[in-house]
N, C-alpha and C positions, 0 to 999 in steps of 0.2 A: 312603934310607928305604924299609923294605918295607913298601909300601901295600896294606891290602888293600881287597878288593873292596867290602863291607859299612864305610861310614864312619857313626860314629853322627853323627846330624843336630846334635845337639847341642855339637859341638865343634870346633873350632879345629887344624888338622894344617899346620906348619910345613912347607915344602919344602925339605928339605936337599940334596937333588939336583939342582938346578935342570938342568944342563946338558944333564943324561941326561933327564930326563922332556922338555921341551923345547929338542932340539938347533938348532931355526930360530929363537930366540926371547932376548932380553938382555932383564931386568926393565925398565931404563932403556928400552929400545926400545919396551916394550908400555907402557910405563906414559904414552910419551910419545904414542903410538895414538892417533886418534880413538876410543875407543869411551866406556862410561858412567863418567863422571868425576862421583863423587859430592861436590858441595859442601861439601870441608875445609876446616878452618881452617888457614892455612899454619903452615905447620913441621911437622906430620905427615896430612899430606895420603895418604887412600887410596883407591887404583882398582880395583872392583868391575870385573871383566871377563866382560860379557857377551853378548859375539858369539857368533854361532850357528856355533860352530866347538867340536865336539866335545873337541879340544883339553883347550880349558878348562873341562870343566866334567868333573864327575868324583862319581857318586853323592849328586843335592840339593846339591854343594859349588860353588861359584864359585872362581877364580885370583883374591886379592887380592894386589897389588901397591902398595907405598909408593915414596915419591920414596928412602928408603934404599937400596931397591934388592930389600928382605927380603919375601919372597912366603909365602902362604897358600893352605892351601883352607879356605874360609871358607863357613857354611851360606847357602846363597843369600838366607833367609831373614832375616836378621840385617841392621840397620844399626847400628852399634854404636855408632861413635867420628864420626860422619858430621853437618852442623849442623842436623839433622833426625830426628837418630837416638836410640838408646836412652838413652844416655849427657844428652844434649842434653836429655830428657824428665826425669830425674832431676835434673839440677840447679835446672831451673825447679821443679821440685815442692819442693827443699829450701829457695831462693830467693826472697826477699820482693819483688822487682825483675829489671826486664830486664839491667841491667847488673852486677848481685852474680849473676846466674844464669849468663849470659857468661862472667862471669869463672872461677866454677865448673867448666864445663861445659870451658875451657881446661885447667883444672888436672886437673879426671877424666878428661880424653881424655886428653892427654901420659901421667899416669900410667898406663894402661891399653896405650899403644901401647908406653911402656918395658916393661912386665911381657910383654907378648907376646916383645917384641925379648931380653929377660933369660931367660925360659924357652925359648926359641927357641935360642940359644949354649950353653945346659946343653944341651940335646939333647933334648928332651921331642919325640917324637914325636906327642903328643896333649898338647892345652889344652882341658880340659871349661869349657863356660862358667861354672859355680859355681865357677871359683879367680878368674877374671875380677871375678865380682860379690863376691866374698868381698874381694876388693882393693879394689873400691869403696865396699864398706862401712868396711872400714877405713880409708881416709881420710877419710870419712864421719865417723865417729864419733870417732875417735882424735884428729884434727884440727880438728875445727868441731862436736864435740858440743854444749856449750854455747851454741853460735853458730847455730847451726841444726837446725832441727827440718823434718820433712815440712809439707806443708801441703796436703796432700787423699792417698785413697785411690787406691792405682795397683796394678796388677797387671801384670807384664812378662811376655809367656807368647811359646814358640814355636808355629807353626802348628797340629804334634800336641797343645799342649799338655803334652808330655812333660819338658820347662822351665820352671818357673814361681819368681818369685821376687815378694812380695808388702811390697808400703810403707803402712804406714796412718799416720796422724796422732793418733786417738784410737782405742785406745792405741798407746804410739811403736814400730812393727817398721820398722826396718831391712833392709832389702833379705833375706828373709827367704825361703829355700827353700823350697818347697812340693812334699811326698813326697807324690803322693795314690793310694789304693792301688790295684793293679792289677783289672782286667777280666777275666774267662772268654772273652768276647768284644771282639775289638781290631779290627775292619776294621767301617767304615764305621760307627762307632755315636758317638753324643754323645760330644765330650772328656772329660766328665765321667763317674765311675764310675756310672752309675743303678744297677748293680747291689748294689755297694758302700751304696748310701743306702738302697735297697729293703730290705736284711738289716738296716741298723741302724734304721730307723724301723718295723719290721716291727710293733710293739707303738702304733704310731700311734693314735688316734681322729681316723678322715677325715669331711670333712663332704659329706652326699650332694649337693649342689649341683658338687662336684667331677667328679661321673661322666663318664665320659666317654660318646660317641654310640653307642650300641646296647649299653653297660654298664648292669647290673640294679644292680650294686652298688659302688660306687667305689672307685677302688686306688692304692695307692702311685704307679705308673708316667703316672697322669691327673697329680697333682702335679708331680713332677719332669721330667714332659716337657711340662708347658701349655706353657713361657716366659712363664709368667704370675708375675712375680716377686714382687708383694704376697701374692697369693693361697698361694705356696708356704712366702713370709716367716711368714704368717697361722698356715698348716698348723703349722711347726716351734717358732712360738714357745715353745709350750708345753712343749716338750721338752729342759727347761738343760742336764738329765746328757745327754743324748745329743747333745747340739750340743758342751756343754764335750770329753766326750772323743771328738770327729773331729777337733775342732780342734786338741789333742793327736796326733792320729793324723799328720794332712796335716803336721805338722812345725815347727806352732808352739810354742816352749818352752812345757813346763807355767809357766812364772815368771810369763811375760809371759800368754796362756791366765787361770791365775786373777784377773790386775789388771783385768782384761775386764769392763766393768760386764754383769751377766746380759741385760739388754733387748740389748747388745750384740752379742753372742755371735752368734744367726742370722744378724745383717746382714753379719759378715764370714765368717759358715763360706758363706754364698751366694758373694758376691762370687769369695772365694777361689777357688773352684768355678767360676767364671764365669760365674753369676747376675750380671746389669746392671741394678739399678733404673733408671728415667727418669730425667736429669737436672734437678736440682732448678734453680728459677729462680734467674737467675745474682744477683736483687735480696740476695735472702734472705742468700747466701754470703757478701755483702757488706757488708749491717748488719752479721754475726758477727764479718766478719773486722773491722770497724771498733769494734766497741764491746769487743770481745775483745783488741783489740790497741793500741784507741785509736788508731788510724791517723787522718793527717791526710790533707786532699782531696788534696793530691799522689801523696803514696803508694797512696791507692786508687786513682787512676790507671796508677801502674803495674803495679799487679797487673791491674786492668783489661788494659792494654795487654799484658802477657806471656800472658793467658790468650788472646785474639785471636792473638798470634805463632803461639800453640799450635794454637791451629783453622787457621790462616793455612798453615800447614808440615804438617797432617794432609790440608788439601784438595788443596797441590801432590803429596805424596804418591802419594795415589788417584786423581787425575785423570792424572797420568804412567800409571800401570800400568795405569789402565783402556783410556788411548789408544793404549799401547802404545807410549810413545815411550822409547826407553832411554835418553835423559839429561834434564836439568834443559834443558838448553841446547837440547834439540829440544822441549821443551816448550812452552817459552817462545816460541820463535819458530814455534808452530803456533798458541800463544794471541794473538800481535802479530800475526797474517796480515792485511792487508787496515786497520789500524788506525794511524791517522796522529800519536798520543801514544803508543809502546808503555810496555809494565809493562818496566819494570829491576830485576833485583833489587838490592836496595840492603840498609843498616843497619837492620834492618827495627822498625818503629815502627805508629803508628795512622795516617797521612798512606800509606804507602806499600800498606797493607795495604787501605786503602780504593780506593784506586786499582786496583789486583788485581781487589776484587769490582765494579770498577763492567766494565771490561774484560771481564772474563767473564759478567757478564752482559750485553754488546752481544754477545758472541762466541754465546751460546746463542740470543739471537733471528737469526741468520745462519744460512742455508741451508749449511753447512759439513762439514768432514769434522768440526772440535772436536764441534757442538752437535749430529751424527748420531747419532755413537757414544755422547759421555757423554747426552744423551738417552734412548739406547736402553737403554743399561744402569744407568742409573741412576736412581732416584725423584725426583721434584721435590725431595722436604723434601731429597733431599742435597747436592743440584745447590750453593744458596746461600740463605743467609736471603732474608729480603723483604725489598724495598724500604723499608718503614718502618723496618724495622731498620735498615738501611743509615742510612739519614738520622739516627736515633736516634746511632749512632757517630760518623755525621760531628758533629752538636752535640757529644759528646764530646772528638771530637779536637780542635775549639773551643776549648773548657774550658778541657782540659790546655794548651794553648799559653797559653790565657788568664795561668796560673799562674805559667808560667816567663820570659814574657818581655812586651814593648809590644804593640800589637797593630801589625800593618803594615797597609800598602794591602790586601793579598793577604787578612790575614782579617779586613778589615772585610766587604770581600766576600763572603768564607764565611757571615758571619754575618749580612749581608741576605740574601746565600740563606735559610740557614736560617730568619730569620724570614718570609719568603715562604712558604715548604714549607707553615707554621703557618696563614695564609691560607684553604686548603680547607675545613681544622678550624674555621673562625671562632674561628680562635686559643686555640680549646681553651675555648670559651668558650658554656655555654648559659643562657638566661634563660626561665623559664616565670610565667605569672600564674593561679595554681592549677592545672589543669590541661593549660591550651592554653601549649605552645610559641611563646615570640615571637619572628619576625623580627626579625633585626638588621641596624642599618645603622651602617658605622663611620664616623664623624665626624674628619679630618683625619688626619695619617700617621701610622701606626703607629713609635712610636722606642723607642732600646735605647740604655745605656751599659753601660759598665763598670765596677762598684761594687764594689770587694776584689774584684778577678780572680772576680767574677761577672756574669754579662748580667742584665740588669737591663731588662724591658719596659715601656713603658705607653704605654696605649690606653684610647681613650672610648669607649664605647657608648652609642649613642641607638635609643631605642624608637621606633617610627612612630607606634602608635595613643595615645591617653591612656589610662590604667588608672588604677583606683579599686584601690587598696590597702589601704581600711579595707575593703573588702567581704570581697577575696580573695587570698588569703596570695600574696604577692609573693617570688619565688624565683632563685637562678643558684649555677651549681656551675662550678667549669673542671677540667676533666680531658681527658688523650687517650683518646681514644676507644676505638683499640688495648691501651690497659693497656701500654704498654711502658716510660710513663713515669709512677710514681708520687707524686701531688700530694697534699701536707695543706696547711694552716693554718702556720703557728708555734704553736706550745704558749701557750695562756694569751692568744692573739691576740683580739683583738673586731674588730668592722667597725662603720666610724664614718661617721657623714652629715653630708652639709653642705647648705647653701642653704635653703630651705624648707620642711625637710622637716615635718610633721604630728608633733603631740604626741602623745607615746607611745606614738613605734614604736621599735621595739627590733627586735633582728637577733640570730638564733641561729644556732650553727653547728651542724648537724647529723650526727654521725659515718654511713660504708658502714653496713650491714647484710646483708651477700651471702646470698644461699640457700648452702645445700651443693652446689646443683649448679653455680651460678656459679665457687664456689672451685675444683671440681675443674675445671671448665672452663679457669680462669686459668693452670692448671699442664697444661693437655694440649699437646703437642708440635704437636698437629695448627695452632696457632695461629700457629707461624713459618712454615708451609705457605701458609694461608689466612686472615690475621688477619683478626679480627673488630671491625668498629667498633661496636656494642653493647656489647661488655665492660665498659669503661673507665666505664659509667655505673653500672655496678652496684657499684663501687669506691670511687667519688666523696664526699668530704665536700659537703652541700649548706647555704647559707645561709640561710634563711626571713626575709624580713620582715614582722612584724604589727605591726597597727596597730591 
């Protein structure tokens, strides 16, 4: 193979010479090496070689080597076929469950390593990665059209961004190229074209609140370089013909293009471009997916549970490259130092994945080389959710077991934990008599069963002082506090009295009424940071008793 100097990053270069480029070196030899052994699935299992040995590295490219024997330079950049990798990310996205996504994610990799292995024996001295994802679409489609659909927005891009191939849900693109047009200027500027967006919105009406700091008049360039994604969303709405033909431009078919409802149109010519809204609360995704799909509590479970794998294998990821450790397996045993239960990685589920974040976070409160570095380089919110979230999952992972099988010793335990944790909270439980908040004191143990693979609480509450109820409206609401767990009524439910109670009183249930700035609050990111126990009350259905 005559290799030259200049390899584009973007592609795939077969080693037809092995011998002569590496005379000290048998693939089987280096493959069986200690170095970064990336987490395959056995039967094609491949090794990313990244020793600090000039050797192997060759213009942005890595030496990838298979247990076959058959070598690569492969963009350093790239995890492809790896159980963490790009391939692995697409099939959970096509995927209704962990285990239909699995099974996927076996049959797209195999295929993908034979097509390498097939165009490798014709002689192809270059594999651009669009014949790669053009293969994956076609098994995609060809084979499991009917059967499978996307099921969120994903964009797969290389570091340049000079790679882009783009998945949406509504409406259906298939792993879909994205040509986006070139730059006057190429070093050091935004991946995206501004200048390209600048010419085509040139006829804009911008809003002066956009200006930028020491700007008399406001400009294109304030827009598209805020990273302020609603605000820019705001700016193009108004522009259909010009959002409909970029998105024709960057290499969506006109077919697929005009099925695009119009409100649609900006939120993926952004996206595309590499605009990121906030991520929207995981509750909301979940009514949709439930009442869109009719999905029963198991199922949503496992979607549940696949999207957690997903953050679960984005954080071993980043926490590798940050520490700087070159395998999974030095990883690991930097995250187990000093920890007398270590993290295994296993079959990976909601149990194992909880266990990960409890470990890492003992490992961040330790004086350590782990919690220096990631520390240093990294912001709290990325570090790991909060605690209450935590706990939040673990009732979860409750649940789900609830569902599938008896309970054991082991989670009866779980779940006096859990109902403990609820304890602080006064068990999510507030009582006012007009306006003065009453103490509560709980009157005998707090108990739970299990009613249709649900927990099932109850608990008494007794007041201290005596209160007159025909005076002053008589009241209690239960909610967490945090908002991470959303509570109503039952539809069409009343609340009923017993014992002695006073002729006509009656009990109303009162629906939230949040401000706007409550709402936006519920949706700021800042909340998995530093949740707020206030929230949760401005959400709360409340009951009034009058009398």
């Amino acid at each position: 193979m005559n290799m030259t100097e200049s390899m584009v990053r973007n592609s795939i270069y077969p080693v037809m010479d092995f011998a002569t480029q590496f005379p000290e070196y048998t693939p089987k030899g280096l493959y069986n090496d200690e170095l970064e052994k990336i987490n395959n699935i056995q039967d094609f299992n491949l090794l990313m070689i990244t020793k600090k040995d000039k050797v192997f590295e060759k213009d942005n490219h890595r030496l990838v080597v298979d247990t076959n024997g058959n070598c690569y330079w492969w963009p350093e950049w790239l995890r492809l076929a790896n159980s963490s990798g790009i391939i692995n990310s697409i099939a959970s996205n096509y995927s209704r469950d962990y285990a239909s996504a699995n099974e996927l994610y076996r049959v797209l990799a195999k295929s993908t390593i034979s097509l390498l292995d097939k165009l490798k024996n014709h002689g192809n001295e270059e594999i651009n990665l669009v014949t790669i994802f053009n293969n994956l679409r076609k098994q995609l489609i060809e084979q499991h059209y009917e059967k499978l659909t996307p099921s969120r927005f994903q964009v797969i891009s290389s570091p340049d961004w000079t790679f882009r191939m783009i998945i949406s849900d509504n409406p259906r693109i298939d792993l879909q190229e994205i040509v986006i047009p070139k730059q006057s200027v190429t070093s050091d500027v935004h991946p995206y074209p501004t200048e390209w967006l600048i010419q085509s919105f040139a006829e804009m009406d911008i809003s002066p609140d956009i200006v930028g700091p020491g700007d008399k008049v406001p400009r294109l360039l304030d827009v598209f370089q805020s990273g302020d994604y609603e605000r820019t969303l705001d700016s193009i709405n108004g522009e259909q013909r010009i959002v409909t033909d970029m998105l024709k431009q960057i290499g969506i078919p006109p077919t697929i293009v005009d099925n695009i409802p119009n409100k649609r149109r900006p939120n993926i010519l952004l996206r595309s471009l590499g605009f990121e809204p906030a991520r929207g609360e995981y509750f909301r995704f979940f009514i949709k997916e439930s009442l869109d799909k009719k999905l029963q509590p198991k199922q949503m479970f496992e979607t549940l549970e696949m999207r957690c794998i997903e953050v679960y294998n984005a954080w071993i990821n980043s926490f590798k490259e940050v520490l700087g450790t070159k395998s999974s397996e030095a990883y690991f045993e930097l995250l187990n130092e000093g920890v007398s239960d270590p993290f295994t990685p296993s079959t990976l589920s909601l149990g194992p994945v909880l266990k990960f974040m409890r470990i890492h976070r003992g490992q961040l409160r330790r004086n350590s080389k782990y919690s220096e570095i990631l520390s240093k380089k990294l912001p709290d919110r990325f570090l790991l959710v909060s605690k209450e979230a935590e706990e939040m999952l673990e009732i979860l992972n409750v649940q789900r077991n609830l569902l599938s099988h008896t309970l054991s010793s082991m989670e009866k335990e779980q779940i006096d934990r859990i109902v403990n944790t609820l304890k602080p909270y006064n068990y999510f439980t507030l009582i006012k008599h007009g306006a003065r908040t009453l103490p509560l004191t709980f009157v005998g143990d707090v108990s739970w069963e299990v009613i249709e693979n649900r927990i099932q609480m109850t608990f008494t509450v007794s007041i201290d002082n005596y209160i007159e109820v025909e005076t002053q409206n008589f009241s209690y609401a239960i909610f967490d506090p945090t908002y991470y767990i959303e509570m109503y009524h039952f539809e069409n439910e009343t609340v009923a009295f017993s014992g002695d109670a006073p002729e006509g009183c009656k009990a109303s249930i009162i629906p939230p009424n949040p401000s706007n700035e409550a709402i936006a609050l519920s949706r700021s990111s800042s909340l998995d940071a530093k949740p707020d126990s206030s929230i949760g009350r401005l959400f709360a259905e409340t009951v009034i008793v009058n009398c």
